[in-house]
C-alpha positions as CSV (number, residue, x, y, z in Angstrom):
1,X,-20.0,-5.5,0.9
2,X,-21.0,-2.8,3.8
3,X,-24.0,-5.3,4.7
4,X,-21.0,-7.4,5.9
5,X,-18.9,-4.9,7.2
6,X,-16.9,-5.4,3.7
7,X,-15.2,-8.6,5.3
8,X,-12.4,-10.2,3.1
9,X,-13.3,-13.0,0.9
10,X,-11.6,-14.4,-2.0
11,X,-13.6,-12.3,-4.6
12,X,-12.8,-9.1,-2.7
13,X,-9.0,-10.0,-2.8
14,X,-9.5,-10.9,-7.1
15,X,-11.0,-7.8,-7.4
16,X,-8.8,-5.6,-5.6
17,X,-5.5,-7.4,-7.6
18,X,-7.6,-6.5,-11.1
19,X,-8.3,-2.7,-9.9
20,X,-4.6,-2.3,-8.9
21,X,-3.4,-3.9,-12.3
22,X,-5.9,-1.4,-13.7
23,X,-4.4,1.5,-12.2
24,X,-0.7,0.3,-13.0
25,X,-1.5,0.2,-16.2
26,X,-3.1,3.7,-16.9
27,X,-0.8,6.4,-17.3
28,X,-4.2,8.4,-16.4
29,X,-4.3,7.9,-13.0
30,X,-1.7,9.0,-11.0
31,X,-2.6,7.3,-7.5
32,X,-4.5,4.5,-5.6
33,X,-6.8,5.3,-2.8
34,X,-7.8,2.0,-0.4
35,X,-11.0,3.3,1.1
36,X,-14.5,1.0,2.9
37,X,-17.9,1.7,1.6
38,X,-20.5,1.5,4.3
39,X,-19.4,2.3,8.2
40,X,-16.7,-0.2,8.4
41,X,-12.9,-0.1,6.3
42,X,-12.9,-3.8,6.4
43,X,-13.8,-6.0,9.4
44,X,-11.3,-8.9,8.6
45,X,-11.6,-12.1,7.3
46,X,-15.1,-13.3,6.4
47,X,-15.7,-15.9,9.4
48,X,-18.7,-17.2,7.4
49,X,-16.9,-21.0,6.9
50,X,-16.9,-21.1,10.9
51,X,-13.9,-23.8,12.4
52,X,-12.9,-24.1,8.9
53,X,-12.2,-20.3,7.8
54,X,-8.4,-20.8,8.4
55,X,-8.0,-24.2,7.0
56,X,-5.8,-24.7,4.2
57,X,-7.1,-28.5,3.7
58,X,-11.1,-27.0,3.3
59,X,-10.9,-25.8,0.1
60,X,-13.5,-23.1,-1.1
61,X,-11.4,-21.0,-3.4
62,X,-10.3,-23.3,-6.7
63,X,-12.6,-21.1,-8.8
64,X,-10.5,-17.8,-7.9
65,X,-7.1,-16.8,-9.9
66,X,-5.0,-16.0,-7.1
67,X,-2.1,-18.5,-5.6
68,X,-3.8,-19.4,-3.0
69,X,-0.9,-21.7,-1.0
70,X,0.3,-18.6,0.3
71,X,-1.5,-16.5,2.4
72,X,-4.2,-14.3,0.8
73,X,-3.5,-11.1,3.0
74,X,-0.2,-11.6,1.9
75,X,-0.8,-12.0,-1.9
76,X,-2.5,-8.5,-1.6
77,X,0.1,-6.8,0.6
78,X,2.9,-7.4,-2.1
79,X,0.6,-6.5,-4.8
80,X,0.3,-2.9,-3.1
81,X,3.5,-3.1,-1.9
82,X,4.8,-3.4,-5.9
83,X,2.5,-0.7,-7.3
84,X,4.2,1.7,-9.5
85,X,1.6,4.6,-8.0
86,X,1.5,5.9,-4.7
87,X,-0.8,4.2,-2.8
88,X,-2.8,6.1,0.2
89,X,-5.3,4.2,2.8
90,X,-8.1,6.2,3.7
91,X,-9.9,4.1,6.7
92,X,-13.4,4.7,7.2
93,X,-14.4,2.6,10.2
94,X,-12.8,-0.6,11.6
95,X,-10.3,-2.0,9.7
96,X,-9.1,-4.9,11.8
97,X,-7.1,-8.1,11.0
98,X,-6.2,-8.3,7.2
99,X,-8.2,-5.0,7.0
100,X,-5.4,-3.3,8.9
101,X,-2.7,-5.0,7.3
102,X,-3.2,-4.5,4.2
103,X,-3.2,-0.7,4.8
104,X,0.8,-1.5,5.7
105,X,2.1,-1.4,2.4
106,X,0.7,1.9,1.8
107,X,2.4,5.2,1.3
108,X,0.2,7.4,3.4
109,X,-3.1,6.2,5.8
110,X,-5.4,8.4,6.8
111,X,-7.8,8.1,9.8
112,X,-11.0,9.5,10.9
113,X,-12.8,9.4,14.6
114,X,-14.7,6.4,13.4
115,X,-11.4,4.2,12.7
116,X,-10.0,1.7,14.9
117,X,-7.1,-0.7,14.3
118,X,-6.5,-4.6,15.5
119,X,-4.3,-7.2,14.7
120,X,-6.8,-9.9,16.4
121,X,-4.6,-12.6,14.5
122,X,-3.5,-14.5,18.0
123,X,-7.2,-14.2,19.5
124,X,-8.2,-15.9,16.5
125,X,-5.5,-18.9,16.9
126,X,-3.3,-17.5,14.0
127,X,-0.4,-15.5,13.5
128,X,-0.4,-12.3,11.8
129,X,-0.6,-12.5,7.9
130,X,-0.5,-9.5,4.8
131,X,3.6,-9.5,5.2
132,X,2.8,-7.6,8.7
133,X,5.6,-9.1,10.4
134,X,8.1,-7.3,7.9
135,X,5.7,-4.0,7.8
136,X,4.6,-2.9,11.1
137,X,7.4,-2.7,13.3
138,X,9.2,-0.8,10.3
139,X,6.0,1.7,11.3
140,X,5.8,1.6,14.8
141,X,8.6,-0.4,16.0
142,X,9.3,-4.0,17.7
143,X,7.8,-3.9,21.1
144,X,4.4,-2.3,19.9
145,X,4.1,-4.0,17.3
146,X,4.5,-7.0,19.8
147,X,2.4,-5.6,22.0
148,X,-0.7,-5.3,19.6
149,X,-0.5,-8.5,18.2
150,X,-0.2,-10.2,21.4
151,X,-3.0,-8.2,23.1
152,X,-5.2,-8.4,19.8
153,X,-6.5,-5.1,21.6
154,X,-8.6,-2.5,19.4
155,X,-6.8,0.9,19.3
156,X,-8.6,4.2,18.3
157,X,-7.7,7.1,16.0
158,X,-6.1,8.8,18.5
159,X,-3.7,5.9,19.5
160,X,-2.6,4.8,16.1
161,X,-1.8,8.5,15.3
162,X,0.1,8.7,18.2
163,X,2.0,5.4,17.6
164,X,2.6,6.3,13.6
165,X,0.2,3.7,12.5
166,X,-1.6,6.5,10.5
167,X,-0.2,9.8,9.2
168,X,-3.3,12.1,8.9
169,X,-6.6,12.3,11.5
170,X,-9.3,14.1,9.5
171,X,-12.8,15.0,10.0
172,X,-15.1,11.8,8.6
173,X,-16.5,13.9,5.5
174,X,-12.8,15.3,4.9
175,X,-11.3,11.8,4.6
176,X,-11.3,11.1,0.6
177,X,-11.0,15.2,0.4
178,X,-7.8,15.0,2.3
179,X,-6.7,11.8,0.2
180,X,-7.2,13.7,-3.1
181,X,-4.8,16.2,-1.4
182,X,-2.3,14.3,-0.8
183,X,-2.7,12.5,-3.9
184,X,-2.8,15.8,-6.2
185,X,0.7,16.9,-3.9
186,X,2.7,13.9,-4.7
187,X,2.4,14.5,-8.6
188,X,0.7,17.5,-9.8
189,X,4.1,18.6,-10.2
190,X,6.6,15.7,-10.2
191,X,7.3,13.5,-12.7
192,X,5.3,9.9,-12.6
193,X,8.3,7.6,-13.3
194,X,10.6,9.5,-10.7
195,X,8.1,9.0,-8.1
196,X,7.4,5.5,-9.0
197,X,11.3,4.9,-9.0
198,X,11.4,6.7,-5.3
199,X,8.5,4.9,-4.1
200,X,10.7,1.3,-4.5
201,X,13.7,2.7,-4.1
202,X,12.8,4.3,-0.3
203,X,10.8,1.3,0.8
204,X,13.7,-1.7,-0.2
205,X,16.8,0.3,0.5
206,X,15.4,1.7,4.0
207,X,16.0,-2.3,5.1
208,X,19.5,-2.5,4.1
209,X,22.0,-2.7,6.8
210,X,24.7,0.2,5.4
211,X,23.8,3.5,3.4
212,X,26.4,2.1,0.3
213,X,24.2,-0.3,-1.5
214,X,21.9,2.8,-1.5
215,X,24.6,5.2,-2.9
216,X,25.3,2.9,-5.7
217,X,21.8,2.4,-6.7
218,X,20.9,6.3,-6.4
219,X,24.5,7.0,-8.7
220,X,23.2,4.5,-11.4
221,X,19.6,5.5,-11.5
222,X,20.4,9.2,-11.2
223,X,23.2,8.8,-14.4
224,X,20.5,7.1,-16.2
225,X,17.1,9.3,-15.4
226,X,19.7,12.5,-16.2
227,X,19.6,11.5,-19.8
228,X,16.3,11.4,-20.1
229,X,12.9,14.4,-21.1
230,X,11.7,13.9,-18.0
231,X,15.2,15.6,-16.5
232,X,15.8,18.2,-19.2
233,X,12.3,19.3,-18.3
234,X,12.4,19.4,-14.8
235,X,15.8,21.5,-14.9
236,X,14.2,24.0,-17.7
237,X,10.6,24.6,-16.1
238,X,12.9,25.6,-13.3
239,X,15.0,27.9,-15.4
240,X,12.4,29.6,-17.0
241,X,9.9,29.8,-14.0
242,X,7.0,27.3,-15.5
243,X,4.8,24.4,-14.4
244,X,6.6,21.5,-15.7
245,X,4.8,18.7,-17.9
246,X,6.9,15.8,-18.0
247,X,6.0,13.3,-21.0
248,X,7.8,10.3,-19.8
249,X,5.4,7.1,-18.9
250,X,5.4,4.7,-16.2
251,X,4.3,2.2,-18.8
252,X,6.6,2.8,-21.5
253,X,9.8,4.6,-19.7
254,X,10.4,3.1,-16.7
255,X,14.7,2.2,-16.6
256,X,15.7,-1.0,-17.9
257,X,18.6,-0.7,-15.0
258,X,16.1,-0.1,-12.6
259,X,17.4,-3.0,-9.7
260,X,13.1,-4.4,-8.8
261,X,12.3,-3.7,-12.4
262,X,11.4,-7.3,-13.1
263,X,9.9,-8.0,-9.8
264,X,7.4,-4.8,-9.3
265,X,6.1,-5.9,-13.6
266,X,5.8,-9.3,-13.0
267,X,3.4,-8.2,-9.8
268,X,1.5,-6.2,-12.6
269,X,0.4,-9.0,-14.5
């Protein structure tokens, strides 16, 4: 909706958990792109219900799939945060409140000159919601991420890069160009299921206290992918100086060992 600065409502969040299942589920497409149509990324929550947007008790949303006693932001933060594809944020404009957060979860954002960031959640009488109280001071650290959702300020382009919020500052008309990059880098020449298996495997054991859980899941996980076509071909494309083309599937080959297995499928239902 770029007539509405494509403000979050309950429809947008249904149709972004169908388009993510859709992707999940095609072996065809490697990676998902989170971009805004129009001049804006997404300008928060839709304010349209006025004194009643935030209140649980005023219910608008029995007609919509989603489990809606938890936080909506939130609902769509885990469902990127589960994807078994890379996931890369390309923000157009303003992306501010569940607009930024739910760029968190994602593997790589992007920004242009025309972006700008806030997590308005206190000026608005909330807290912060779309899991950002786990995810952004894993990006940027405690006492800024304190410090933008206290403020509520609007940071630029310039100051997110700076403060690791995003990863890449691009020319406007080089944004999806650059995501496409990025995107044909991760797995023109890797094997889907190994950088599905990294993607989980880097974001839940980087929060463990001790490297050891991470060595026992890595031994386990690498014993059990070194079995497999996807290994024999990596090591002989290698050998005999080729482009690999690795034939295992995300949908049909993905470890039954693997320790999120049933959490990251159930998410893709």
């Amino acid at each position: 909706r770029p007539e509405k600065l494509n403000a979050f409502n309950m429809q947008m969040l249904d149709d972004m958990l169908d388009a993510i299942d859709l992707v999940n589920k095609n072996d065809n497409l490697k990676t998902l792109i989170i971009t805004g149509n129009g001049k804006a990324f997404c300008a928060g929550a839709d304010l349209s219900s006025g004194e009643k947007t935030f209140d649980k008790g005023f219910d608008t949303k029995s007609s919509f799939k989603a489990d809606y006693r938890r936080d909506a932001g939130g609902i769509l933060a885990l469902k990127i945060y589960n994807s078994l594809k890379p996931v890369i944020a390309a923000s157009n404009g303003a992306a501010v409140g569940v607009g930024a957060t739910m760029q968190l979860p994602a593997d790589i954002r992007i920004g242009t000159s025309h972006s700008r960031y806030g997590f308005v959640f206190a000026k608005r009488g909330i807290v912060p919601d779309g899991c950002a109280s786990w995810f952004l001071p894993k990006i940027i650290g405690i006492p800024k991420a304190l410090e933008l959702c206290y403020s509520g300020r609007i940071i630029n382009s310039d100051e997110a890069l700076k403060l690791g919020l995003i990863d890449y500052l691009v020319e406007e008309d080089k944004l999806l160009d650059k995501a496409f990059e990025l995107s044909d880098l991760y797995l023109n020449h890797s094997s889907p299921v190994s950088v599905a298996m990294t993607r989980h495997m880097i974001w839940s054991l980087s929060a463990e206290d001790s490297p050891e859980n991470a060595h026992i899941i890595e031994s386990k996980l690498i014993n059990s992918r070194g079995a497999s076509e996807d290994a024999k071909e990596g090591v002989m494309s290698f050998l005999e100086k080729r482009d690999a083309k690795f034939s295992n599937k995300v949908s049909t080959d993905f470890p039954d060992d693997f320790p999120w297995r049933e959490s990251i499928f159930k998410a893709d239902k």
